[in-house]
N, C-alpha and C positions, 0 to 999 in steps of 0.2 A: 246787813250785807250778806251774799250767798255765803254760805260756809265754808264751798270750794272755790270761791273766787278772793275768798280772805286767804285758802291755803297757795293759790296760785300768789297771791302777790305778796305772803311771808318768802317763796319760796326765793322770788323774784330779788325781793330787797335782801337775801342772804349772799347768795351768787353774788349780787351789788356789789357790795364789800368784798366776798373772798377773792375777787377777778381784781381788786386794790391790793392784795397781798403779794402778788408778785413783784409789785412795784416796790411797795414798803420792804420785802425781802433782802432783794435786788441790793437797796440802799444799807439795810442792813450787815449784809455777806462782807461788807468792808472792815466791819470792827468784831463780826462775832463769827462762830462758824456754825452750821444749821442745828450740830446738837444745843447748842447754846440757845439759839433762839427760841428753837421749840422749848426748850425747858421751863427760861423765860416768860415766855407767850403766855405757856398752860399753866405756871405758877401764877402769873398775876391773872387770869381768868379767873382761876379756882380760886385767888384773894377774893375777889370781885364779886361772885359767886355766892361766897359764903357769906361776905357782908351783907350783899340784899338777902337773903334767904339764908340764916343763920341756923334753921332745924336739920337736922339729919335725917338723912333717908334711913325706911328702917331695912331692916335684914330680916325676910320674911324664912328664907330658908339657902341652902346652897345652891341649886338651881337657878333660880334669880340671880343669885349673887354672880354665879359665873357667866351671866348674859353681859352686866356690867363690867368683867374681868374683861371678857373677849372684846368688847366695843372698846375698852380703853388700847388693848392690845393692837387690836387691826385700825381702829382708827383714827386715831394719836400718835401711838410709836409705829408702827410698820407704817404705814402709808406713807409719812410724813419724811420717815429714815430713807425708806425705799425710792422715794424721790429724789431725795434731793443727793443719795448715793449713786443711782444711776448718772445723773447729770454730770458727775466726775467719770466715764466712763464710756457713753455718747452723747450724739448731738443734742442740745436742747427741743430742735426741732421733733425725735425721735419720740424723747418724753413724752412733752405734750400731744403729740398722738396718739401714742398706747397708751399712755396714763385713759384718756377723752373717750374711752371703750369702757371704763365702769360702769356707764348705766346699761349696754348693754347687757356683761356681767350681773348689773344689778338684778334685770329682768328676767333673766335664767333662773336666777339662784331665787327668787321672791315668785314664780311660776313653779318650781319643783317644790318648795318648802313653806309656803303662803297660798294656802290654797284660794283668799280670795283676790289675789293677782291673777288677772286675765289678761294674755298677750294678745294682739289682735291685729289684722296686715297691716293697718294705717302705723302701730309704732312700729312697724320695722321697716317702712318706708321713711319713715321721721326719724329714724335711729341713722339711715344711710344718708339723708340728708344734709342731718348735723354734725356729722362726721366727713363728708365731703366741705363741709362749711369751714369746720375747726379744720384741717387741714390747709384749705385756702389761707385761712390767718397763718397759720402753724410757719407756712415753706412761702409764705407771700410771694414775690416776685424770684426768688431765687429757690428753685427746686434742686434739693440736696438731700436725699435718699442711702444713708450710709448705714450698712446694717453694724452692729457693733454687740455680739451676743450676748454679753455680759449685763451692760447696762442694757439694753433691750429687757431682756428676759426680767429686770429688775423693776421695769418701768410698768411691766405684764403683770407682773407681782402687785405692784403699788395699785394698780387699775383693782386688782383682786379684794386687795385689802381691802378698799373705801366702799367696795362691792356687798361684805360681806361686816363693811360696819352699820352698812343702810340696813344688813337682812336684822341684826340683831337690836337696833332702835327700834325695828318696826315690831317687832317682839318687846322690849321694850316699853314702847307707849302702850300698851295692852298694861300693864299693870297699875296699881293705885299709888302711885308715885308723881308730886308735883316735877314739871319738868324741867325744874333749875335744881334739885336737891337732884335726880337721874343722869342731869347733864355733870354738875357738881361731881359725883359720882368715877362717871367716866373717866374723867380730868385726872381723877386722884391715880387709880389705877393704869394710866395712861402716863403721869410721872414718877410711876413705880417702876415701870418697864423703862422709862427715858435715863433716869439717873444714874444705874450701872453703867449702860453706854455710855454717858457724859463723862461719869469717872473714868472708862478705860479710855476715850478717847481722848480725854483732858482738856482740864481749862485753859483756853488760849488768850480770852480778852480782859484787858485791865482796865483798872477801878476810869479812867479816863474816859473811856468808851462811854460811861454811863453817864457821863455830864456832858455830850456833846446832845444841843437842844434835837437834831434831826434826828440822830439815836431814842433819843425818848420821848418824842411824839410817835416813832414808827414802831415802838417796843407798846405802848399805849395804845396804839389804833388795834396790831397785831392780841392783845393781852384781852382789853377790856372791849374791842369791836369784833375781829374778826373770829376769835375763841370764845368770850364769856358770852356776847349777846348771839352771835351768831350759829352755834351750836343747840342753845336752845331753840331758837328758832327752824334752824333746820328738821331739829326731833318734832317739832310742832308742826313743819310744814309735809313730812312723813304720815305723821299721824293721819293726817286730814284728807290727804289725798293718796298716800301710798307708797311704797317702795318706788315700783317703775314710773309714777309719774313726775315725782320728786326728782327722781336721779337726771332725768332728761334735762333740768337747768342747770346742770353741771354743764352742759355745752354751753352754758351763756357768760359763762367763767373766761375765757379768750375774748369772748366780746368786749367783757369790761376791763380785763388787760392792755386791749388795745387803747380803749378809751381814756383811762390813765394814763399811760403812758405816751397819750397825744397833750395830756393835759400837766403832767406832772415832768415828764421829761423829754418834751417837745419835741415827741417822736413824730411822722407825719402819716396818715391816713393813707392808702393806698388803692388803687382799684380793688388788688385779689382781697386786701380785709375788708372792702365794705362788700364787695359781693359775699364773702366768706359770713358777713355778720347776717347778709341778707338768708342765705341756705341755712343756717343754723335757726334764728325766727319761723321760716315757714317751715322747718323738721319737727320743731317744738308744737307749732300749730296743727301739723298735720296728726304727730302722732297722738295728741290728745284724741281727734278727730271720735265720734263714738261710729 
């Protein structure tokens, strides 16, 4: 198989699953609160993790180390915080559209500092596309546009973060490091930065929680799908094809939300999301475009 049509369709079946996370959240939010979950999640990744791939990464020098430091930082604990803090703040609607500007961000930050990221008019017609797309799902049939500067400006944040965890993987896959001991890595420094917060913000859910069956297939799906397997794979789908062309399936992330969500909580389909899913595919298409 092509080697960039293997990294197109790693990238494809990653987005799969993470556009299920909302769902699985969603159901979550009721027994845990999101410090919880993330902590959860990335601790049973990093079980998971370590049990298939039991060797340590090594520590070549401090340099290195701190590429690993930063990707746990920004894209683990900030992204994750900063999301799901904003949404206490503004509209879900608001998130999801400034969050859906990272790969833009991505594309900036992997052109000024990747020298071999080349931006080119076709992606920035496919960036406005899939972003007119994710919007059509975002505000569906009722368009409600409330500015709220706090959480906005938070949500801006979070788009940054995920921005600037693509620039440091892409750095990253460049060294001699298997990419589940790299990913592994991440994970750890990433519930370094999480457990302070969890401590200040405190434990809120009891021993109960964790014996109700729908709690822990969506703590499993979230732990060992959407973290342990999905993380590497994303670092693997970066590798292959690159900062900005990887980050562009971050818009297919709404698509599969919806699609869960018609399937799992028998939400219903709508004109504006199926056109919204349609502008998002051919944004994707085009900006690959050579």
């Amino acid at each position: 198989m092509n080697k960039e049509l293997t990294g197109h369709l790693i990238a494809f079946g990653t987005v799969f699953i993470w556009g299920i996370t909302f769902v699985s959240t969603k159901i979550l939010l009721t027994s845990f609160t999101p410090a919880e979950i993330l902590f959860i999640r990335f601790s049973l990744g990093f079980a998971a993790l370590f049990i298939i791939y039991p060797k340590f990464a090594p520590v070549y020098n401090i340099k290195n180390e701190l590429l690993f430091i930063l990707a746990g930082l920004f894209g683990i604990f900030l992204y994750l915080i900063l999301e799901n803090t904003a949404l206490s703040y503004t509209l879900a609607s608001n998130v999801g559209l400034l969050v859906s500007i990272s790969p833009f961000i991505s594309a900036l930050l992997a052109y000024l500092f990747l020298k071999d990221e080349k931006l080119k008019p076709f992606f920035f017609l496919g960036i406005v596309l899939a972003l007119c797309g994710t919007a059509m799902i975002i505000f569906n049939e009722t368009i409600v546009l409330e500015l709220n500067p706090i959480g906005d400006i938070l949500a801006l944040f979070a788009a940054a973060s995920w921005a600037v965890y693509s620039l440091f993987v892409k750095k990253i896959s460049f060294l001699n490091i298997h990419p589940i001991q790299s990913t592994r890595k991440i994970f750890f420094y990433g519930l370094l930065f999480t457990l302070p917060y969890l401590l200040w913000t405190g434990i809120k859910a009891d021993m109960k929680a964790f014996i109700i069956p729908s709690n822990i297939l969506n703590l499993m799906f979230l732990g060992f799908g959407a973290s342990a397997l999905c993380f590497v794979t994303w670092s693997q789908a970066v590798r292959i094809l690159g900062t900005v062309k990887t980050s562009i399936y971050i818009y297919f992330i709404p698509v599969m939300t919806v699609i869960s969500s018609i399937i799992i909580l028998d939400e219903k389909l709508t004109l504006y999301s199926f056109a919204g899913i349609i502008l998002i595919i051919l944004g994707l298409i085009i900006s690959d475009k050579k």
